[in-house]
C-alpha positions in Angstrom: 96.2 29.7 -91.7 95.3 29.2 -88.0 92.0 27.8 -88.5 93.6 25.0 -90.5 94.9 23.6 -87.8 91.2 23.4 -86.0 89.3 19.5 -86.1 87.0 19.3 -88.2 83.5 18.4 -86.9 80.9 16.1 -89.0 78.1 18.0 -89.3 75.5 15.4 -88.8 77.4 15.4 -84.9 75.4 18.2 -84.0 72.4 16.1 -84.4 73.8 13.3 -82.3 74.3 15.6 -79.3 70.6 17.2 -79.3 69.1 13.3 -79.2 71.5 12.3 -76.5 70.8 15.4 -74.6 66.6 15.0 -74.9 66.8 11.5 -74.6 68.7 12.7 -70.8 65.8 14.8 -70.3 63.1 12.4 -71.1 64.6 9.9 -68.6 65.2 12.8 -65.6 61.5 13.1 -66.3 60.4 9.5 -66.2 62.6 9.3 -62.7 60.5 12.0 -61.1 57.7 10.3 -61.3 59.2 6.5 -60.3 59.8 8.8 -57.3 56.6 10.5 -56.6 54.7 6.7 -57.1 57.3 5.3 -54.8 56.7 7.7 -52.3 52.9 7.0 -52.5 53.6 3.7 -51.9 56.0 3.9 -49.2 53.1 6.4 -47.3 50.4 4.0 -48.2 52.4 1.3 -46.4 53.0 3.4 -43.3 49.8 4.3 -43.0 48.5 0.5 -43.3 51.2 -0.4 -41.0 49.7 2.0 -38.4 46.4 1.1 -39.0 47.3 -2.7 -38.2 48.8 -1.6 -35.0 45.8 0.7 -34.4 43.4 -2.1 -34.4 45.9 -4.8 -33.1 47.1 -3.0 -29.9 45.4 0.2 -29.5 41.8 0.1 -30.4 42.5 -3.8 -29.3 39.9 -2.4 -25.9 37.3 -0.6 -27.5 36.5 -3.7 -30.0 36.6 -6.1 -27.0 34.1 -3.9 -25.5 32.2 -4.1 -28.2 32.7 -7.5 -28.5 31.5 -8.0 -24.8 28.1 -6.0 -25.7 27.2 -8.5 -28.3 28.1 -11.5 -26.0 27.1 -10.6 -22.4 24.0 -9.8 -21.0 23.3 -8.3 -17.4 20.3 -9.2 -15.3 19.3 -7.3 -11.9 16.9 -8.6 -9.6 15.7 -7.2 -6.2 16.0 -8.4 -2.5 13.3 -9.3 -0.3 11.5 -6.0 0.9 11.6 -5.5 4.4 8.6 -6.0 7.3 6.4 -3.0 9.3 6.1 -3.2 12.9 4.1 -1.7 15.4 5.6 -0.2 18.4 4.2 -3.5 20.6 5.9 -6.0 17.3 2.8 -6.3 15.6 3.2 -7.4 12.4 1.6 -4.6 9.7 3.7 -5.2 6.5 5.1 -8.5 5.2 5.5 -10.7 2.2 3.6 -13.8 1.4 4.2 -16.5 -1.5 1.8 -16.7 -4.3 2.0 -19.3 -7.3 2.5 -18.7 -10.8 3.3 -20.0 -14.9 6.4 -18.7 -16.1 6.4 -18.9 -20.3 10.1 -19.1 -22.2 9.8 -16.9 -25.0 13.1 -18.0 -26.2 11.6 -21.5 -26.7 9.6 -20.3 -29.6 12.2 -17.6 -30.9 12.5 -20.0 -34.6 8.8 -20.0 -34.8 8.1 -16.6 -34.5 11.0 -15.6 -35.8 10.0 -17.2 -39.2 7.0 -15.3 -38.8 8.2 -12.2 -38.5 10.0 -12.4 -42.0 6.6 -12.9 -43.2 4.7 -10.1 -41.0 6.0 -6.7 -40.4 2.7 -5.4 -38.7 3.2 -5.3 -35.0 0.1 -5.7 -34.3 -0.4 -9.2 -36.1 3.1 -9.9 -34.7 1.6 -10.2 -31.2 -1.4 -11.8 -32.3 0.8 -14.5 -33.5 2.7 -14.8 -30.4 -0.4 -15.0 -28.1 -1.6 -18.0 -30.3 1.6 -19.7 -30.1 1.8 -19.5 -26.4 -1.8 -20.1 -25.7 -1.5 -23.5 -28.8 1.6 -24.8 -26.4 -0.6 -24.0 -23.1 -3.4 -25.9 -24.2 -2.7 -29.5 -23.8 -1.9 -28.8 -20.3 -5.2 -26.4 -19.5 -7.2 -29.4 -20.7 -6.2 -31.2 -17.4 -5.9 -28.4 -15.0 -8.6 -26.1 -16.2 -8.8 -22.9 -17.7 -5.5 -20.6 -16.5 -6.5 -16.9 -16.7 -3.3 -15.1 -18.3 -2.5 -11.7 -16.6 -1.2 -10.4 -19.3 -2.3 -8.7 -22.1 -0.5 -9.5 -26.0 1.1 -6.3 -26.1 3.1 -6.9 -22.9 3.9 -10.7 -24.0 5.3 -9.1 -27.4 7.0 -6.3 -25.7 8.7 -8.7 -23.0 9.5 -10.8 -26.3 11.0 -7.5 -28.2 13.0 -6.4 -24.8 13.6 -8.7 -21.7 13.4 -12.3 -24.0 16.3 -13.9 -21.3 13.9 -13.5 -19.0 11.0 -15.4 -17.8 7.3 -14.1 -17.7 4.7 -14.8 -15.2 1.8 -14.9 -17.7 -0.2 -16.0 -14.6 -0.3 -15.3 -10.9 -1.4 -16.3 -8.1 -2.6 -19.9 -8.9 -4.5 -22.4 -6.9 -2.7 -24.2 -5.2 -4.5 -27.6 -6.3 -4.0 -25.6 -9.8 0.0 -25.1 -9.1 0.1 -29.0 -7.4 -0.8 -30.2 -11.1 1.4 -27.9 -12.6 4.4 -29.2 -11.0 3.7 -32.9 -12.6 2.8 -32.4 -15.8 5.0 -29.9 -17.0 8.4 -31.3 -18.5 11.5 -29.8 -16.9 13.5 -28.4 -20.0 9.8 -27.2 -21.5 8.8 -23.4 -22.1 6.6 -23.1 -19.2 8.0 -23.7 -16.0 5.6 -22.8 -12.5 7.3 -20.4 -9.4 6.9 -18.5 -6.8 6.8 -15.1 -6.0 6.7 -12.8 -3.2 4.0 -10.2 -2.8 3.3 -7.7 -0.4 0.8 -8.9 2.8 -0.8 -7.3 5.0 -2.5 -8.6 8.4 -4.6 -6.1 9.4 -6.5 -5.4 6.2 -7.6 -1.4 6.1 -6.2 -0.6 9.4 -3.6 2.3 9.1 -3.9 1.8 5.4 -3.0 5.5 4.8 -0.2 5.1 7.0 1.6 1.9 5.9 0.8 2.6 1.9 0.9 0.1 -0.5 3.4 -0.7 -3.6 3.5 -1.2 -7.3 5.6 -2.9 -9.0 8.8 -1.4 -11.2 11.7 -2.3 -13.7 13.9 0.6 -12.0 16.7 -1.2 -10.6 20.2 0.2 -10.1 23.0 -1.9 -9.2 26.8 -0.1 -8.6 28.3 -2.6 -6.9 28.1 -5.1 -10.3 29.6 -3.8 -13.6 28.5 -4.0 -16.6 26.6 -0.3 -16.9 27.1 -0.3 -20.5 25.7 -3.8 -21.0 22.3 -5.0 -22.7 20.4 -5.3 -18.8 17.2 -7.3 -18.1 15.6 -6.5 -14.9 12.9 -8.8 -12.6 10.0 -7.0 -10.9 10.9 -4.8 -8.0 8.3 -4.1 -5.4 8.3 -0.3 -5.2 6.3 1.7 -2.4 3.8 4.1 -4.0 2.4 5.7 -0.8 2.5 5.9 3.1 5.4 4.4 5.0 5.9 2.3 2.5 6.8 4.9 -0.4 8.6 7.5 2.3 11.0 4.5 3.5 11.3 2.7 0.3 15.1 2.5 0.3 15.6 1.2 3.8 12.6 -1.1 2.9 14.1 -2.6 -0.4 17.3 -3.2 0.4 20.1 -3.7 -2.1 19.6 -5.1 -5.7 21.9 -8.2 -7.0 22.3 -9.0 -10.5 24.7 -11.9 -13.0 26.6 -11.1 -15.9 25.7 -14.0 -18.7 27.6 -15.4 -21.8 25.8 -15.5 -24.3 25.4 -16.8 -28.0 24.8 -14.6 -31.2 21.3 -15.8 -31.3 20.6 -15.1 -27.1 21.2 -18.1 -25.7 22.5 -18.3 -22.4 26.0 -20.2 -22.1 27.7 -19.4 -18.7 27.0 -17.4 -16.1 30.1 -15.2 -15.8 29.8 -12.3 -12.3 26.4 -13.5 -9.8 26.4 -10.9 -7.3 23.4 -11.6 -4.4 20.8 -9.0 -3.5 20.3 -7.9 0.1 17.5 -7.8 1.9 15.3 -4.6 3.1 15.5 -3.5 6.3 12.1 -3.7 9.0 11.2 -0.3 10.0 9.4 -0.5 13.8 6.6 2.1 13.6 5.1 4.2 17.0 2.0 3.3 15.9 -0.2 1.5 18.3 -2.3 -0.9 16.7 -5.1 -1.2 19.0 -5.6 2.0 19.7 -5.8 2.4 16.0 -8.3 0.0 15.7 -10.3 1.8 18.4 -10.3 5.0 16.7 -11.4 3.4 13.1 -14.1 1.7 14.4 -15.6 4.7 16.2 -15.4 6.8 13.2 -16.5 3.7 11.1 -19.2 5.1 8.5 -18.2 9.2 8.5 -15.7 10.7 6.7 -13.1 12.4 8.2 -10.0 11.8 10.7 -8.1 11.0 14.2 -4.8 12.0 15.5 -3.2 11.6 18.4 0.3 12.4 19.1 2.4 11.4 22.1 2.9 15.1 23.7 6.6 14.6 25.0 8.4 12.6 21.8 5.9 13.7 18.9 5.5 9.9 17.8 1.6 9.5 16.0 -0.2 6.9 18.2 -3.0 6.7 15.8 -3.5 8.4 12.3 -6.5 7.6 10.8 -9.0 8.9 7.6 -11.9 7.4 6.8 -13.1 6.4 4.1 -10.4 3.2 3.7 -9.4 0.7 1.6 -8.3 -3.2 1.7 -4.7 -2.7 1.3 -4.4 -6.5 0.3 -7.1 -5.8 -2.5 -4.0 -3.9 -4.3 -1.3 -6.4 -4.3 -0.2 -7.9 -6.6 -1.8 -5.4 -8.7 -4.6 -3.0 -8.7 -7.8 -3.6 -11.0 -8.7 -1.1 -13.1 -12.6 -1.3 -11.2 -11.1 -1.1 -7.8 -8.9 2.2 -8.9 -12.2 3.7 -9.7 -14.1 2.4 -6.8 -11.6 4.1 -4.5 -11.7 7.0 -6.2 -15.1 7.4 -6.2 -15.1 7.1 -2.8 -12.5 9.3 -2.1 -10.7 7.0 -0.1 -7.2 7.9 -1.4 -7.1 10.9 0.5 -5.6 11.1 3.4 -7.6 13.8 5.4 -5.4 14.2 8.8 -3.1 15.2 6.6 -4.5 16.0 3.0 -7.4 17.6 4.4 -7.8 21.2 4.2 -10.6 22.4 6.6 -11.2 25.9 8.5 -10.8 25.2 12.3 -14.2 26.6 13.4 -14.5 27.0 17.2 -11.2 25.1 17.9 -8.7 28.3 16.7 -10.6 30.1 19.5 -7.8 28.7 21.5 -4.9 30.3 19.7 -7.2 33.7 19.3 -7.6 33.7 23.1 -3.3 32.6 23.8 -3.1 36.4 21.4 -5.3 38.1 23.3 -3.6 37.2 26.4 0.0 37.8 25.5 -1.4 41.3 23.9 -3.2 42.1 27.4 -6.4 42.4 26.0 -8.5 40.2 27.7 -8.3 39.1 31.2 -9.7 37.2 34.0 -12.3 40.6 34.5 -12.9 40.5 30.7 -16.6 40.4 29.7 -19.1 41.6 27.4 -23.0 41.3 26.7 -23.9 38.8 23.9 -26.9 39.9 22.6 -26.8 36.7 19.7 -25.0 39.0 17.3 -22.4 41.6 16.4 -22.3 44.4 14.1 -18.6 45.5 12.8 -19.3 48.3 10.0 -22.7 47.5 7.6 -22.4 43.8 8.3 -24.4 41.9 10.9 -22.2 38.7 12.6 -24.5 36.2 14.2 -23.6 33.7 17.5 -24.6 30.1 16.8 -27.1 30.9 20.2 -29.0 33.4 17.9 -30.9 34.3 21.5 -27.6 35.3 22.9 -25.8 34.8 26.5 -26.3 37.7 27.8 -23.9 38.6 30.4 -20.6 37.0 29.6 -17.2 36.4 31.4 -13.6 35.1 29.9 -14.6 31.7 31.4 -17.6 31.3 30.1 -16.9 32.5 26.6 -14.5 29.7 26.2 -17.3 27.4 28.0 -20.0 28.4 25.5 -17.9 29.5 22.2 -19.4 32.3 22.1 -18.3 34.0 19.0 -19.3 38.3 19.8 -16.7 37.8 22.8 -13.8 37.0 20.5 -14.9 39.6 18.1 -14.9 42.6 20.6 -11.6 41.4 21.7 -9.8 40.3 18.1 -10.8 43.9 17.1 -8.8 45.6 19.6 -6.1 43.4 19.2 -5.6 43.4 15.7 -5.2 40.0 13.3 -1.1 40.8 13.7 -0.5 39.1 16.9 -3.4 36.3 16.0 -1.9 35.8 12.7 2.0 35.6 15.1 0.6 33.3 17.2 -0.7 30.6 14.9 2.2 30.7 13.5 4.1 29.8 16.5 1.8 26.7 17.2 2.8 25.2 13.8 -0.4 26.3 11.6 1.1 28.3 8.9 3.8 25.4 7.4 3.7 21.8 7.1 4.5 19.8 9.8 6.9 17.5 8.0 5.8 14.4 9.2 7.7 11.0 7.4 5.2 10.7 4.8 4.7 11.4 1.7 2.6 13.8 -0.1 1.5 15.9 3.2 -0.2 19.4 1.7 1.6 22.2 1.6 -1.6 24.3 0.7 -2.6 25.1 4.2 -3.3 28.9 5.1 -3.3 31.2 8.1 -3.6 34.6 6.1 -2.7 38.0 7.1 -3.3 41.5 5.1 0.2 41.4 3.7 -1.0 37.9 2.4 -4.7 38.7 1.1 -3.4 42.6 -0.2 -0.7 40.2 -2.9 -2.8 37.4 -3.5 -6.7 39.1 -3.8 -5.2 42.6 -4.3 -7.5 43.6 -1.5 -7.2 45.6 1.8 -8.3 43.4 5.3 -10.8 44.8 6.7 -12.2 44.4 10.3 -14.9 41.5 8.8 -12.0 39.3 7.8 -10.6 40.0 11.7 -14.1 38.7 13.1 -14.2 35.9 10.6 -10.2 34.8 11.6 -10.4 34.7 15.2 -13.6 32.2 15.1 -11.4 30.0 12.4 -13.3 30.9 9.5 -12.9 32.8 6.4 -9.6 32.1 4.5 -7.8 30.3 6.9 -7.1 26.2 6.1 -5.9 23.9 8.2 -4.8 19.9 8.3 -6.3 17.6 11.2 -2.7 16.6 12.5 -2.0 20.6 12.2 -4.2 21.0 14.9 -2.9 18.0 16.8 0.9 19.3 16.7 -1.0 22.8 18.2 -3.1 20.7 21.1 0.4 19.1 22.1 2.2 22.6 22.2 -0.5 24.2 24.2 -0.2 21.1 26.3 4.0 21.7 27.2 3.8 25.1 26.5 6.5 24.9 23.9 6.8 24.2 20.6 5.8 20.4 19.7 8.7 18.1 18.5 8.6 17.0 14.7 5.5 14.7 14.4 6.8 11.3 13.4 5.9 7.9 12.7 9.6 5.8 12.4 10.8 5.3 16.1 13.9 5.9 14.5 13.0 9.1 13.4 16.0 11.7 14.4 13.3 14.9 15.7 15.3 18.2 15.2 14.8 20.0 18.5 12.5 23.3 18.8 13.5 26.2 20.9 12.5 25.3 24.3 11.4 29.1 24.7 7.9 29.2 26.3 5.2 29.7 23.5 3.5 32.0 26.4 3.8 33.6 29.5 3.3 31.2 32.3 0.3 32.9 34.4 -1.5 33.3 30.3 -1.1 29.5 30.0 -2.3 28.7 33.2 -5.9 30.7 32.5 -6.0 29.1 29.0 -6.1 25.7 30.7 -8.6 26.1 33.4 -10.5 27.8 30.7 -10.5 24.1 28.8 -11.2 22.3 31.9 -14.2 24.2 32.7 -15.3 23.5 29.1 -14.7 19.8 29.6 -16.2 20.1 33.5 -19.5 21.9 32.3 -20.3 19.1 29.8 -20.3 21.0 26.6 -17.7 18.6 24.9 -19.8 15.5 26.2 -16.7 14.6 27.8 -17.9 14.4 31.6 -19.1 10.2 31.4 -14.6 10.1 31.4 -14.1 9.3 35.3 -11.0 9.6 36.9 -9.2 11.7 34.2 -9.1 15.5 33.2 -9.0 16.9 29.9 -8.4 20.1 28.2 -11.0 20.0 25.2 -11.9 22.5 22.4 -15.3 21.9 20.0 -16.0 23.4 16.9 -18.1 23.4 14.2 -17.1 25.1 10.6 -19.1 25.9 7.3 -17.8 25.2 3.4 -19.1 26.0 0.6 -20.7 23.0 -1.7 -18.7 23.5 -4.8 -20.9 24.3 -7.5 -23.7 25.6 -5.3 -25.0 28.3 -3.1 -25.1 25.8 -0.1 -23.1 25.0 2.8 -21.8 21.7 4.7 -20.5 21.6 8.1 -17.4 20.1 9.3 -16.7 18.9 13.0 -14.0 19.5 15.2 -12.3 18.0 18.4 -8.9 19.1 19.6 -7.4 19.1 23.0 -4.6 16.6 25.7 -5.3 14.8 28.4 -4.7 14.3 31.6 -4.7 18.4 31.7 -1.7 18.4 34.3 0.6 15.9 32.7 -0.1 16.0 29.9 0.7 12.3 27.6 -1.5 12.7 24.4 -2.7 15.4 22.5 -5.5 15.0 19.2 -7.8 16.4 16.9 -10.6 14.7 15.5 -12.3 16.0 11.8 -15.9 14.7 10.6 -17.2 15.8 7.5 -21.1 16.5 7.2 -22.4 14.5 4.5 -26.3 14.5 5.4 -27.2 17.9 5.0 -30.3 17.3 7.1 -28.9 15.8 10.0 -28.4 18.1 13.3 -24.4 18.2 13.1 -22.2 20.0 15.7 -18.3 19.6 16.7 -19.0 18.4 20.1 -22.3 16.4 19.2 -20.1 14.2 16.0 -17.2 14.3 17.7 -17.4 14.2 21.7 -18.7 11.0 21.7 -15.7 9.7 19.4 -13.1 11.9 21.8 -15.0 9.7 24.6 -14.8 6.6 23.5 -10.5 6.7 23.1 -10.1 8.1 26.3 -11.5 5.8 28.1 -9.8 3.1 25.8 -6.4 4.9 26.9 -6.9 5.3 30.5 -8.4 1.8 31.0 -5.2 0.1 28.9 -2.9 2.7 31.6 -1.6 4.4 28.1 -2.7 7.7 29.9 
């Protein structure tokens, strides 16, 4: 049969075959894995292999930075600050030397250090470090007497905290017998080492002290020219000014900041000094101030409070800007006491009034009231009225200060006498439009922009566009009467009504009022302010005023002037009663004209018989004559 012929199999073969073939399986399935683990390894390398490049080549810059910020250290300091001139060269604004103990807080880093493992409280921390420094001091004061620190224990801990590189004066402005003694005793690798310092002088004391300012002193230095921005910086003292000249020139008057770039070890101390890059020095700023006539007007108005101008008509430089009451402007360097701050204050001496002070005009806007009634045609040379000593507009009686009244009463003689029922008839017909237009034109609405800082922008000449959005009130014809006299709202500065005195002088819009002879003035429109013939009669108006002796003003021989008086009333905040101020405004010589001022006084005695031209003709006097006998007029 066929299937004889057919091998025979073993049975147990069968079995053979299904072992070998599981035993295949089994090892497929071992080898999948061998793969997968040596695939996890060979991505485990790469990625180690790319993380050694990383950090080897790549981020090989951003750890050196880092490496720089825990080794280097940056430390600015400032240039020598610049000197103030007078326009003669009279020194205003220097530096001087003063003497003073430097302390090493790096010296004593272990000590306190130690102590600071012990003491977390911050406040025992500088305890600590006060008695360390005063325990090293001690041997030393016991030979030189007692050294008053000038600094208090939370600024020796802070400087110990932030600026430790640097040095601290713990004590200015030493003896010099105290400094001498100093020098020999204390060793030259010690903690305390003795210096000097440069702090700000000035010559003339108080004179022009609103004008030059004063400084305080500042960490805020900047430094482009030296890298290092992202560096750990220490900064010296800086001499920064805080008001006047000094504050509104402060970058010409600093100069450039310098600064090194130190090696340093893990603990702080210095190694090597890598970058030293030398500060400049300020620049001197000449001022137009002249000194002596400055003098001249402080001493006359020694004793009141208030304040001068005077402007040069043709260039707008100040002459002489002064307020009253003063200060010592070397009483504030190098620092200001906490009992002379309040002393100052409480006089009220940090104000400058000529141009701080707000203050209605009085008498003196009759001017500008009469240049609008001129251009609008209402008054002329026939113009007159009779002043019977008051004035009715509506249900309210206005009085004249000459409560008996002038009678008859021309356009000359109103100006002459101030007599306020002429300017009300006229201000009525004209309307407070073209009075409001023409203040405005003389400089009285804005400020003046004068180089220094903090002049007030708060200054009024109001209008019934003005009083309807501010009071939500209509004008009526009382605030007209009270407007062209310079009272009601209207507020004005002292060297506002100087710029207007030296417009009326030219005729034209005064330059920029400036106290830098470098000072770039932009240039007005040399458009008349009014119309010739108008001008004219406003001057001979002024003269006669000056002529008849009502300004006290006659005793100047051999010069004429153009002179306005007035006297103004303000309220007594927090009462029902009312003090008067002063006022002076006008040029001189009247033809060619070189000066134009104001002059403010404030009535402090309440009881004292106080007019504009009784305060301040005298004052207005006393100048003038200064001026013309020096030729400065």
């Amino acid at each position: 049969m066929w299937w004889s012929h057919v091998q025979r199999i073993p049975f147990n073969a069968g079995f053979e075959v299904v072992k070998r073939m599981i035993h295949f399986d089994t090892y497929r399935s071992h080898l999948g894995r061998l793969y997968f683990l040596q695939f996890i390894v060979i991505f485990l390398c790469i990625l180690l292999g790319i993380a050694i490049v990383w950090r080897q080549w790549i981020g090989n810059g951003v750890y050196s930075q880092l490496g720089q910020k825990q080794c280097l250290r940056r430390i600015l300091y400032p240039g020598t600050r610049g000197c103030i001139y007078d326009r003669t060269g009279k020194l205003l604004a220097t530096n001087r030397d003063i003497y003073c103990l430097y302390v090493d807080l790096n010296y004593f880093r272990n000590d306190i250090t130690q102590f600071n493992r012990q003491s977390k409280d911050v406040e025992t921390q500088s305890e600590q470090l006060w008695a360390i420094v005063h325990d090293a001091l001690l041997p030393y004061a016991k030979t030189v007497g007692p050294i008053p620190f000038t600094v208090s224990k939370k600024t020796l801990h802070r400087h110990y905290l932030q600026n430790i590189l640097l040095p601290l004066a713990i004590a200015k402005d030493l003896p010099e017998t105290m400094y001498a003694k100093l020098v020999e005793q204390l060793p030259t690798h010690g903690p305390f080492q003795v210096g000097i310092e440069k702090v700000r002088y000035y010559p003339y004391g108080s004179v022009a002290c609103h004008v030059i300012g004063h400084v305080t002193q500042t960490s805020q230095l900047t430094q482009d020219a030296l890298p290092g921005n992202d560096l750990r910086t220490f900064f010296l003292p800086k001499q920064k000014g805080a008001t006047g000249i000094e504050a509104y020139y402060d970058d010409q008057l600093s100069g450039l900041n310098g600064g090194d770039i130190w090696r340093v070890t893990p603990s702080g101390q210095e190694q090597a000094c890598l970058i030293s890059l030398p500060s400049v020095d300020g620049n001197d700023i000449h001022l137009t101030l002249d000194t002596q006539l400055q003098q001249v007007c402080e001493q006359t108005l020694e004793g009141r409070r208030g304040a001068i101008v005077i402007l040069a008509v043709d260039s707008g430089e100040v002459l002489a800007l002064t307020s009253k009451p003063d200060f010592d402007l070397n009483a504030l360097t190098p620092r200001i006491s906490e009992k002379l701050f309040q002393e100052i204050t409480a006089q009220g001496a940090w104000l400058n009034r000529a141009i701080q002070g707000l203050y209605p005009p009085g008498s003196t806007f009759k001017i500008i009231t009469l240049a609008a009634l001129l251009q609008a045609g209402v008054v002329n040379t026939q113009s007159s009225i009779t002043c019977t000593g008051s004035y009715t507009i509506g249900n309210h009686v206005f009085h004249c200060h000459n409560h008996q009244g002038h009678g008859y009463i021309t356009l000359d003689k109103a100006v002459q006498t101030s007599c306020n029922p002429f300017f009300y008839h006229y201000a009525l017909r004209c309307g407070p439009s073209l009075i409001y237009e023409e203040a405005w034109k003389l400089g009285l609405g804005n400020r003046t922009h004068i180089d220094l800082p903090y002049e007030t922008h708060n200054m009024l000449v109001p209008s019934p566009a003005w009083k309807k959005k501010r009071l939500r009130e209509s004008w009526t014809d009382g605030d007209t009467a009270n407007f062209s006299i310079g009272q009601g709202f209207l507020r004005v500065t002292p060297l506002q009504m100087a710029c207007a005195a030296a417009s009326l002088a030219k005729n034209k819009r005064c330059l920029t009022p400036h106290l830098c002879s470098n000072f770039v003035c932009t240039e007005h429109s040399k458009e008349a302010i009014m119309a010739h013939d108008h001008w004219r009669l406003l001057l001979e108006c002024l003269e006669k005023a000056v002529e008849s002796g009502t300004s006290r003003f006659s005793r100047v021989r051999g010069l004429k002037s153009a002179v306005k008086t007035g006297t103004s009333q303000v309220k007594i905040a927090g009462t029902n009663r009312y003090a008067h101020v002063g006022w002076l405004i006008g040029f001189a010589p009247s033809t060619q004209p070189k000066i134009a001022f104001s002059i403010v006084i404030e009535q402090e005695d309440l009881t004292e018989e106080f007019w504009g031209s009784r305060v301040c003709g005298p004052i207005a006097q006393k100048f003038l004559q200064f001026c013309l006998d020096q030729g400065k007029i």
